[in-house]
Chimera marker file (.cmm) of the C-alpha trace (Angstrom):
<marker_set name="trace">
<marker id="1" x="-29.123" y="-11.526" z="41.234" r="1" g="1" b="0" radius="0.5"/>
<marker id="2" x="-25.660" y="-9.963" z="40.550" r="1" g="1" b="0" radius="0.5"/>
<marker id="3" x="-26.059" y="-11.113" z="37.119" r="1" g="1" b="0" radius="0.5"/>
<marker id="4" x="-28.954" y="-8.858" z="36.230" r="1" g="1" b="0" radius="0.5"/>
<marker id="5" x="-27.947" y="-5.932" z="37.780" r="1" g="1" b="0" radius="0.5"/>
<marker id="6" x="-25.282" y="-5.677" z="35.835" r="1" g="1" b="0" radius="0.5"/>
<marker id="7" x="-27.572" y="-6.438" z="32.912" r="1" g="1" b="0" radius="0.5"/>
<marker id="8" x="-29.207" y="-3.398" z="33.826" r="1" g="1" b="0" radius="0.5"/>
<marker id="9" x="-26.660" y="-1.150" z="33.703" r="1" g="1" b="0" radius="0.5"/>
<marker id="10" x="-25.668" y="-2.000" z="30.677" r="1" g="1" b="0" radius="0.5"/>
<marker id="11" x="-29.310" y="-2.027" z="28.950" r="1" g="1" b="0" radius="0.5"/>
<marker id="12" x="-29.945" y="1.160" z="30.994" r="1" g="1" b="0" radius="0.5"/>
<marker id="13" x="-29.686" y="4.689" z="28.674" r="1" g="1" b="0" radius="0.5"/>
<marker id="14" x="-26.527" y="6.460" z="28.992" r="1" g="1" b="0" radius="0.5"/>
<marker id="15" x="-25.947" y="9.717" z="31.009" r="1" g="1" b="0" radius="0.5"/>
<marker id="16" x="-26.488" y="12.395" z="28.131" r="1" g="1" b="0" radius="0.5"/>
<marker id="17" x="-23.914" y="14.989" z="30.173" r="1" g="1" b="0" radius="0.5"/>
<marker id="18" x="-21.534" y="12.423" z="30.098" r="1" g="1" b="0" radius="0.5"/>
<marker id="19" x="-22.019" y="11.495" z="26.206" r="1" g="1" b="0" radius="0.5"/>
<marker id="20" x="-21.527" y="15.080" z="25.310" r="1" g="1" b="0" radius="0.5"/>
<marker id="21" x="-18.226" y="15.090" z="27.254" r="1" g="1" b="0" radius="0.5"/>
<marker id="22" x="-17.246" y="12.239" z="24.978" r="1" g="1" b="0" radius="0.5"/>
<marker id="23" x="-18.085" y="13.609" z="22.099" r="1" g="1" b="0" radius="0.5"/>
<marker id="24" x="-15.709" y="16.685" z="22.945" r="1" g="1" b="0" radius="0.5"/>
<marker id="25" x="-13.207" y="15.383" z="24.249" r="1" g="1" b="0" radius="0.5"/>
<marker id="26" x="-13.356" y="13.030" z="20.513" r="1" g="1" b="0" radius="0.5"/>
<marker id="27" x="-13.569" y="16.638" z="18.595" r="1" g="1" b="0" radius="0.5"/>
<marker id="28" x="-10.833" y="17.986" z="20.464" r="1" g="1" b="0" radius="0.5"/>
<marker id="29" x="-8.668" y="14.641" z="19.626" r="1" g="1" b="0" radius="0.5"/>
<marker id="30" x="-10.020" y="14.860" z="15.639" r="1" g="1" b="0" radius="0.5"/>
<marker id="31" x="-8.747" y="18.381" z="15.399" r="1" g="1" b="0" radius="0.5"/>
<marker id="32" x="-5.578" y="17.502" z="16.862" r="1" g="1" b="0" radius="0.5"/>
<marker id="33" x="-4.763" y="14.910" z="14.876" r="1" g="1" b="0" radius="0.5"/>
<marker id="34" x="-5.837" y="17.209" z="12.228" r="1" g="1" b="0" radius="0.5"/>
<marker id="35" x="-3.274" y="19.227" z="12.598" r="1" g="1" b="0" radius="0.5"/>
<marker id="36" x="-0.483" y="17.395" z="13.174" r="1" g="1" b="0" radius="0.5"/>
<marker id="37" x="-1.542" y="15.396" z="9.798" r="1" g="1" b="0" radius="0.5"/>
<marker id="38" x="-0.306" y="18.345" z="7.939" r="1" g="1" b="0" radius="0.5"/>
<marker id="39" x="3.175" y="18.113" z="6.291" r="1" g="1" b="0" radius="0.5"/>
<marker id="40" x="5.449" y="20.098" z="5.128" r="1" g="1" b="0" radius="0.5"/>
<marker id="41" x="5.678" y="20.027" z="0.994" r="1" g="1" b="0" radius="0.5"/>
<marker id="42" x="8.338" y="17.860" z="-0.192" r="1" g="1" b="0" radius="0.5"/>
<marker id="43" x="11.858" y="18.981" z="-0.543" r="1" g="1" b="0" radius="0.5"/>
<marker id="44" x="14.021" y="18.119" z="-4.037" r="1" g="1" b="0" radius="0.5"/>
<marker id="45" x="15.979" y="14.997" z="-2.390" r="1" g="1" b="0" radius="0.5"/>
<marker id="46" x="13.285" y="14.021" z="-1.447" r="1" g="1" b="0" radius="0.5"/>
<marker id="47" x="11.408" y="13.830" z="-4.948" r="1" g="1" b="0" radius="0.5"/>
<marker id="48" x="14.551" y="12.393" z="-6.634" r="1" g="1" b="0" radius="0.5"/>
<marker id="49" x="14.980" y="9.857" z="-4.005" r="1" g="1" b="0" radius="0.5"/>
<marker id="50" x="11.180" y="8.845" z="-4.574" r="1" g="1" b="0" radius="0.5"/>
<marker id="51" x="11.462" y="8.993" z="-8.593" r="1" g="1" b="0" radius="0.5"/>
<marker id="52" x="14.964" y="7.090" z="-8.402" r="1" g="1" b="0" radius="0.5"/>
<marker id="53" x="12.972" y="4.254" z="-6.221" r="1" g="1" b="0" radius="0.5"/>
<marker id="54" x="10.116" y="4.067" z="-7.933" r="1" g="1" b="0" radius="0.5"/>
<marker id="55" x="11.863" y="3.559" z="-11.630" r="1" g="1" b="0" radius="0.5"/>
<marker id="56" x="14.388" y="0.865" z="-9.917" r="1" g="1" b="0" radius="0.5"/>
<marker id="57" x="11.827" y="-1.169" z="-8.111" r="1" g="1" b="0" radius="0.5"/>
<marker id="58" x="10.042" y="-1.320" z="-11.588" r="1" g="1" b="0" radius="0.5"/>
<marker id="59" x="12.921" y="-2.349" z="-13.478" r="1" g="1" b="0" radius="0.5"/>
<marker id="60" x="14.027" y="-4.906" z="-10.875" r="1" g="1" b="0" radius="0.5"/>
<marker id="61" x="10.907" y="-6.389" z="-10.531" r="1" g="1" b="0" radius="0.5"/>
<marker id="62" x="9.919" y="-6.720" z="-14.260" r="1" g="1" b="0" radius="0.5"/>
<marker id="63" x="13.926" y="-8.251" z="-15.033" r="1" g="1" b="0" radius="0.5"/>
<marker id="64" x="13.374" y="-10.568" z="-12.526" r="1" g="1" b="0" radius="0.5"/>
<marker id="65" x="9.697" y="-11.731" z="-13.542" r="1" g="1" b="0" radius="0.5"/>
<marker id="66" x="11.974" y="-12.040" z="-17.011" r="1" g="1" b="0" radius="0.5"/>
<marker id="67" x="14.590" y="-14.027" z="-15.804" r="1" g="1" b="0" radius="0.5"/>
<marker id="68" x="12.225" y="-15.944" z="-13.880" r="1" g="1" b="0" radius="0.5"/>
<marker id="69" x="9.725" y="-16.957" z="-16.994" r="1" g="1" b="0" radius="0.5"/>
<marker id="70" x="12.858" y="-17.974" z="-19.188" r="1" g="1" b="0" radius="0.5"/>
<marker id="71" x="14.954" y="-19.838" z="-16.112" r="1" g="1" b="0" radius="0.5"/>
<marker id="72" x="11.487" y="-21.666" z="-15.833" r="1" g="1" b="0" radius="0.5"/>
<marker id="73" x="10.578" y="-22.550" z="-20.189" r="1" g="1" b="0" radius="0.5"/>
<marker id="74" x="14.364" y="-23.179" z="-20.182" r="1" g="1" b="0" radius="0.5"/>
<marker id="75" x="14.097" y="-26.065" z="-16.902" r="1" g="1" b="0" radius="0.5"/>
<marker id="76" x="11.225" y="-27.864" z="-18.511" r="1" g="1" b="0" radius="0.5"/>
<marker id="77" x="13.196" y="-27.525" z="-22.258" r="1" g="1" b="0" radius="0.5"/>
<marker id="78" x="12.162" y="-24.595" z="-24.197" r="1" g="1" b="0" radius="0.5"/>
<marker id="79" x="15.289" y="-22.541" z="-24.243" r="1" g="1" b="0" radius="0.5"/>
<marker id="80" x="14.394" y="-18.791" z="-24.451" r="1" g="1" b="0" radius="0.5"/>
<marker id="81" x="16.982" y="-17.555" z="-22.348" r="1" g="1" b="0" radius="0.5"/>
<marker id="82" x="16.877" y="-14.220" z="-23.285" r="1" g="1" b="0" radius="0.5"/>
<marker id="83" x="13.619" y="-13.259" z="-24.623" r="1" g="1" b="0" radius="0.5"/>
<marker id="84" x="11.209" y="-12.947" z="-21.658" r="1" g="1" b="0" radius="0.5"/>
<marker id="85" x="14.311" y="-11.312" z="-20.283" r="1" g="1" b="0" radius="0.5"/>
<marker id="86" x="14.539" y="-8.560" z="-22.436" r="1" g="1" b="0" radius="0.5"/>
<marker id="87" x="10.808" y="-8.503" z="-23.035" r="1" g="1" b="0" radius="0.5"/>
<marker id="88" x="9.563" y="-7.953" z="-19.027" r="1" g="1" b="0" radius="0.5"/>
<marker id="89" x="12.808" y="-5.500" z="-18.845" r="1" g="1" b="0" radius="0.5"/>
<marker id="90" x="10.905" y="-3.243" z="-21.295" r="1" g="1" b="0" radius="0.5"/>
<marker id="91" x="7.545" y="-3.731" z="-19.770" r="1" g="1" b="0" radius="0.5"/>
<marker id="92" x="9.614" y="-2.491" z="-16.544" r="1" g="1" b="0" radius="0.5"/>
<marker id="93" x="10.589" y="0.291" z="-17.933" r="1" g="1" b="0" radius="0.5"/>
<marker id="94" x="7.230" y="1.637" z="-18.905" r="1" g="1" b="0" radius="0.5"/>
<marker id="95" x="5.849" y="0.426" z="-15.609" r="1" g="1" b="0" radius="0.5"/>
<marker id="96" x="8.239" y="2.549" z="-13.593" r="1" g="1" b="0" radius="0.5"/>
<marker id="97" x="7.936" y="5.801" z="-15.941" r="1" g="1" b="0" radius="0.5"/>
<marker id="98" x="4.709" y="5.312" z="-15.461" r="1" g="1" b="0" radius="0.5"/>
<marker id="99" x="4.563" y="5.414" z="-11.732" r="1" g="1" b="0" radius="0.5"/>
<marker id="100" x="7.220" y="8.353" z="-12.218" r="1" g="1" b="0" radius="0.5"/>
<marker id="101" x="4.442" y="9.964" z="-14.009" r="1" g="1" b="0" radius="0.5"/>
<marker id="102" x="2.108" y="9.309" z="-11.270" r="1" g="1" b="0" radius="0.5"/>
<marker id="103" x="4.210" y="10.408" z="-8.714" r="1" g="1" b="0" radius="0.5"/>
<marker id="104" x="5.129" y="13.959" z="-9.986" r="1" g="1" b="0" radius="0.5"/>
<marker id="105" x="1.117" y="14.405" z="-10.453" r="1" g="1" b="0" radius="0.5"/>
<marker id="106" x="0.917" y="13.522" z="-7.172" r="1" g="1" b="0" radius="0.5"/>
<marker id="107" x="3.737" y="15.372" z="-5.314" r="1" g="1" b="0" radius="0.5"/>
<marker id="108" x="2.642" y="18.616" z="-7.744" r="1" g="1" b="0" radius="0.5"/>
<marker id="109" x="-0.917" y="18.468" z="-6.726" r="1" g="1" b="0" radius="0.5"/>
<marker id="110" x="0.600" y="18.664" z="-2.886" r="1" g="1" b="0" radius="0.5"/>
<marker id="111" x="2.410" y="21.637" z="-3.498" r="1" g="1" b="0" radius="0.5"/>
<marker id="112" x="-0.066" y="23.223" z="-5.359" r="1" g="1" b="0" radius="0.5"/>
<marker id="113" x="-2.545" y="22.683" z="-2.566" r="1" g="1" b="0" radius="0.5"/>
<marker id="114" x="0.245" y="23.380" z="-0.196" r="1" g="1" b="0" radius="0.5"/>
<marker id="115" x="0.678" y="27.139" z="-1.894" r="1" g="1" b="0" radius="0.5"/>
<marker id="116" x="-3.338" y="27.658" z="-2.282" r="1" g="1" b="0" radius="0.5"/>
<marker id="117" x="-3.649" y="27.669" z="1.496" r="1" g="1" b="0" radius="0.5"/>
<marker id="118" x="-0.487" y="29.770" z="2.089" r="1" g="1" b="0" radius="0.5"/>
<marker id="119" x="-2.118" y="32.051" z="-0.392" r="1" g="1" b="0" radius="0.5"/>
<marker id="120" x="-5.590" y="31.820" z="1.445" r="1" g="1" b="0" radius="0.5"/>
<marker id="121" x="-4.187" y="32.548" z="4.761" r="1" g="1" b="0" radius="0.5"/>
<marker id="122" x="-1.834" y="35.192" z="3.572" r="1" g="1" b="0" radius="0.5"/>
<marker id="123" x="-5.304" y="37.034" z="1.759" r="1" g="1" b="0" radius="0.5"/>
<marker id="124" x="-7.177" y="36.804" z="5.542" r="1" g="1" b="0" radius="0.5"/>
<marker id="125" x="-4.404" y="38.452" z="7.188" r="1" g="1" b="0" radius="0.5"/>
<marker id="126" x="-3.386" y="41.276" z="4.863" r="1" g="1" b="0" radius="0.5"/>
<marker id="127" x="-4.727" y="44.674" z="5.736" r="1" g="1" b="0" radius="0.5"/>
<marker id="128" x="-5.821" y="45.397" z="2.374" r="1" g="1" b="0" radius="0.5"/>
<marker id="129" x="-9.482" y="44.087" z="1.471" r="1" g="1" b="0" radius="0.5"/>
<link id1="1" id2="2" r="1" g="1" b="0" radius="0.2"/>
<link id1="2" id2="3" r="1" g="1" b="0" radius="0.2"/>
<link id1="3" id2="4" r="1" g="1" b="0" radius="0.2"/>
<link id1="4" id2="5" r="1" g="1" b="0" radius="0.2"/>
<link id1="5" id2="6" r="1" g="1" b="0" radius="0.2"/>
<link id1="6" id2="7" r="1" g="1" b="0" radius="0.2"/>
<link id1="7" id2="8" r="1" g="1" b="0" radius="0.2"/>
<link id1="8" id2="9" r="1" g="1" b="0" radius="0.2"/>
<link id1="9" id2="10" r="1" g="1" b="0" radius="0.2"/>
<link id1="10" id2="11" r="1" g="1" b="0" radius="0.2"/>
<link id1="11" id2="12" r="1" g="1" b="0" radius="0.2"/>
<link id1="12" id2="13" r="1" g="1" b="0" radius="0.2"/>
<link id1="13" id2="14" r="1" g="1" b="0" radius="0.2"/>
<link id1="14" id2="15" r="1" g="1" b="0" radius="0.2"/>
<link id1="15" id2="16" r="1" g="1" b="0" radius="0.2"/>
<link id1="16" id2="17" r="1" g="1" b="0" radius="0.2"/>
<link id1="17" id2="18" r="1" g="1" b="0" radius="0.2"/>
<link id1="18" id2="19" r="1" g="1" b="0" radius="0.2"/>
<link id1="19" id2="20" r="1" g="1" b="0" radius="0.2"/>
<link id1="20" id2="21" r="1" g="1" b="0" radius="0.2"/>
<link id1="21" id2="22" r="1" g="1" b="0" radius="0.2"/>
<link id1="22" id2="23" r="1" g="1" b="0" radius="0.2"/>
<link id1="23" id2="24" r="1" g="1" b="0" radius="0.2"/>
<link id1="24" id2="25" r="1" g="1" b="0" radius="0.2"/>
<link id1="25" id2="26" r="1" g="1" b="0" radius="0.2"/>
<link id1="26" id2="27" r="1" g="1" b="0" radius="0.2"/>
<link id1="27" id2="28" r="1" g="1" b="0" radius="0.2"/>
<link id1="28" id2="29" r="1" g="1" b="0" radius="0.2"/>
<link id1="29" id2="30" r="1" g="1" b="0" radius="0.2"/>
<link id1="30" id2="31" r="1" g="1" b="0" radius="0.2"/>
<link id1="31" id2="32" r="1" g="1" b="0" radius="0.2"/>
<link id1="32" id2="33" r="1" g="1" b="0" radius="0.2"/>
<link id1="33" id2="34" r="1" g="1" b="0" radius="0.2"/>
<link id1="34" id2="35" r="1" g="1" b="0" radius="0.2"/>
<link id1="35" id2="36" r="1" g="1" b="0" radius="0.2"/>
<link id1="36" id2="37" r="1" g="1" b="0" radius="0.2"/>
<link id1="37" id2="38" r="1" g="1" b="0" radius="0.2"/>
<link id1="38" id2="39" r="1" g="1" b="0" radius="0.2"/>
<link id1="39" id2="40" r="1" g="1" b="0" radius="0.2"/>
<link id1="40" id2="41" r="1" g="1" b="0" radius="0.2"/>
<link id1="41" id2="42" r="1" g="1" b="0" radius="0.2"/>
<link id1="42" id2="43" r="1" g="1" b="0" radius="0.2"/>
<link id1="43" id2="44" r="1" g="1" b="0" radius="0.2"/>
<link id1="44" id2="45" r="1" g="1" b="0" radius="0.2"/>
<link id1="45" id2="46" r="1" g="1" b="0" radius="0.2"/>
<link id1="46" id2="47" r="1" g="1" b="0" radius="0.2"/>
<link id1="47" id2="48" r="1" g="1" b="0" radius="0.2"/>
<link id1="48" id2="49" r="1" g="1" b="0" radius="0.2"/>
<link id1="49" id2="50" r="1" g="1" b="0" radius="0.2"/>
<link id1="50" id2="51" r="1" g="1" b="0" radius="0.2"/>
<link id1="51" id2="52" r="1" g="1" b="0" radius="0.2"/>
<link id1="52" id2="53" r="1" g="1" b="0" radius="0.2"/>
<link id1="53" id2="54" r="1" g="1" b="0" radius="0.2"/>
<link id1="54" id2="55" r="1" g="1" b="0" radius="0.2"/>
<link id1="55" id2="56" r="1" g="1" b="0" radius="0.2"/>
<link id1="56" id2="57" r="1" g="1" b="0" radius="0.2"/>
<link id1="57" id2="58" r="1" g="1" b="0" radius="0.2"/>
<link id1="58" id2="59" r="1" g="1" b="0" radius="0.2"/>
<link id1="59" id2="60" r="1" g="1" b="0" radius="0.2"/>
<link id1="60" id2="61" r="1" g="1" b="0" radius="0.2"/>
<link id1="61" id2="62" r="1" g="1" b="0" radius="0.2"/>
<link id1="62" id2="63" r="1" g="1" b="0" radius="0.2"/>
<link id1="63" id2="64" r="1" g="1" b="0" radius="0.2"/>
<link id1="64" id2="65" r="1" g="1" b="0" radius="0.2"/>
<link id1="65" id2="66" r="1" g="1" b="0" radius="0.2"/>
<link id1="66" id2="67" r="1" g="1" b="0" radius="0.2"/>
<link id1="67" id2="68" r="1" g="1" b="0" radius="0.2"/>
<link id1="68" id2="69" r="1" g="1" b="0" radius="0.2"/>
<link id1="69" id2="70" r="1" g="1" b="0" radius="0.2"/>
<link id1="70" id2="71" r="1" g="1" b="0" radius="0.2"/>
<link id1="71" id2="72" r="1" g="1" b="0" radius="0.2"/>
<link id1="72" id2="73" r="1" g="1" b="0" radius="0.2"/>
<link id1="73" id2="74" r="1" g="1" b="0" radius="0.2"/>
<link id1="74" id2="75" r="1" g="1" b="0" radius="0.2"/>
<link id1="75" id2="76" r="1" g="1" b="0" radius="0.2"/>
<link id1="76" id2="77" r="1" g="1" b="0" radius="0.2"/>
<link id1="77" id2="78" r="1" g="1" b="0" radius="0.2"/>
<link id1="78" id2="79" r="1" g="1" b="0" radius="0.2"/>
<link id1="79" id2="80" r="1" g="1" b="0" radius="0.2"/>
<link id1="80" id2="81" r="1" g="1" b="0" radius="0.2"/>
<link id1="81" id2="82" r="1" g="1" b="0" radius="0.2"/>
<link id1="82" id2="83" r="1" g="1" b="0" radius="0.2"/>
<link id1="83" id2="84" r="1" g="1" b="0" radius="0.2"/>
<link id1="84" id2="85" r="1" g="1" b="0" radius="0.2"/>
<link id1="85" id2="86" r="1" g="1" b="0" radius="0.2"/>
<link id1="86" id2="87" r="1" g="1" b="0" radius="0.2"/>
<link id1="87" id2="88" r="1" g="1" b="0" radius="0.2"/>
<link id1="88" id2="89" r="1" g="1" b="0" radius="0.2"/>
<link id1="89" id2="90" r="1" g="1" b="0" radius="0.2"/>
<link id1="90" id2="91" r="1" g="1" b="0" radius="0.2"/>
<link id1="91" id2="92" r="1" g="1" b="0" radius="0.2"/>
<link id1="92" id2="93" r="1" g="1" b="0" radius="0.2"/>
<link id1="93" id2="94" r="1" g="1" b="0" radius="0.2"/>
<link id1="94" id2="95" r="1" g="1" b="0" radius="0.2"/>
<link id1="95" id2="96" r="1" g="1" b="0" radius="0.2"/>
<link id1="96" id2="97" r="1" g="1" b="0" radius="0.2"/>
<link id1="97" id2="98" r="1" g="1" b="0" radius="0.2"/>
<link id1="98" id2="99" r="1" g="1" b="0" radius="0.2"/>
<link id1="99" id2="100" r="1" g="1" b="0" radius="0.2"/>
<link id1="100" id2="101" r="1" g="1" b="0" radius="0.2"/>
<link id1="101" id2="102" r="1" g="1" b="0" radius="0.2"/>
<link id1="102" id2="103" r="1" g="1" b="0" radius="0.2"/>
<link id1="103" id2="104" r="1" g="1" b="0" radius="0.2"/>
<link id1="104" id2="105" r="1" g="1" b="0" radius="0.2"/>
<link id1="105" id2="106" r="1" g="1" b="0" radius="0.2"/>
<link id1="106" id2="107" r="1" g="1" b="0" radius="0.2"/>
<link id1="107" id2="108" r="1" g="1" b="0" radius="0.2"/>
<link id1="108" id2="109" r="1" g="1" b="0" radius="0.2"/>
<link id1="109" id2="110" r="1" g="1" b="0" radius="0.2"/>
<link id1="110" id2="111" r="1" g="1" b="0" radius="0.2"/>
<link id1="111" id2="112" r="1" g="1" b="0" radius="0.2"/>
<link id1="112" id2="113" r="1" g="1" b="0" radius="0.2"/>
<link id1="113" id2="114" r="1" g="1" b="0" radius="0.2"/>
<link id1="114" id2="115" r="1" g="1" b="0" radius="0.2"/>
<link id1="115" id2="116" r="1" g="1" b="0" radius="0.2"/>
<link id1="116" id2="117" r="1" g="1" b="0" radius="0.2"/>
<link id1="117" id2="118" r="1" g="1" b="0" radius="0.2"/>
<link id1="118" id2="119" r="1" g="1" b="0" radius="0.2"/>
<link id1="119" id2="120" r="1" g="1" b="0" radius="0.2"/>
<link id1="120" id2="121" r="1" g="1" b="0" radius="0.2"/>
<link id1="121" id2="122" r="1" g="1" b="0" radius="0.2"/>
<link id1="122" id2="123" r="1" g="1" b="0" radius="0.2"/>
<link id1="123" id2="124" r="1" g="1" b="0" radius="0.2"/>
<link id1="124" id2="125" r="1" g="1" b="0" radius="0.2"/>
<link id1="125" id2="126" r="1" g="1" b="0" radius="0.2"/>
<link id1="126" id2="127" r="1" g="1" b="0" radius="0.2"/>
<link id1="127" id2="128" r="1" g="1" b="0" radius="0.2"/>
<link id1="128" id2="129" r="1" g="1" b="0" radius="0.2"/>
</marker_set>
C-alpha cells in the first residue's frame, strides 16, 4: 500500500502558495543573473588581441589544410607541392579578414548599445525634462 500512496502524492495537484513561492524565488534568480550578465564594453587590448587571433587562426588553419592537400596528391604521386599551399593560404587570408570584419561589427554594435543605455539612464536622471 506504500506504493500508492506515494503515487498519490505525486498525481495529487500542487500547493498553489507554494508554486507562487517558486516562481519568485525563479524571478528573483532571472533578474540576478540578469544583471550580473552585463559586461563592461571592451577595452583596446582587448579588441587587438581578438582581431590578432582571429586573422592567425585563419591563416594557420587554411596553410595547413594547404600543406595537408599537397603532402597528400604528392604521397599518392601527383606532385603539387606548392600549389594547394599557396592557394588555401589565400583563401585564409580572406577567411580571417573576414571574421575581422565580423568581429568589429560585432564589438561596435556592443559599444554602441553599451553608450545608448548610458545615454538612456543619464536622460532619466537629469533634472531637466
Amino acid at each position: 500500500m506504500r506504493f500508492f500512496g506515494l503515487w498519490e502524492t505525486v498525481l495529487t495537484a500542487p500547493d498553489p502558495d507554494r508554486l507562487t513561492d517558486l516562481g519568485k524565488r525563479l524571478d528573483e534568480l532571472r533578474t540576478k543573473q540578469a544583471e550580473g550578465a552585463k559586461r563592461p564594453p571592451p577595452n583596446q587590448s582587448g579588441i587587438a588581441f581578438r582581431f590578432a587571433t582571429e586573422l592567425v587562426a585563419a591563416l594557420i588553419v587554411g596553410g595547413g589544410l594547404g600543406w595537408g592537400i599537397d603532402w597528400l596528391f604528392g604521397h599518392f604521386g601527383f606532385h603539387t607541392r606548392p600549389v594547394f599551399l599557396i592557394l588555401f593560404f589565400i583563401v585564409g587570408i580572406a577567411a580571417g579578414i573576414r571574421n575581422v570584419m565580423r568581429a568589429a561589427t560585432e564589438i561596435n554594435a556592443e559599444i554602441a548599445k553599451g553608450q545608448s543605455s548610458e545615454t538612456d539612464d543619464a536622460r532619466r536622471n537629469s533634472p531637466w525634462p
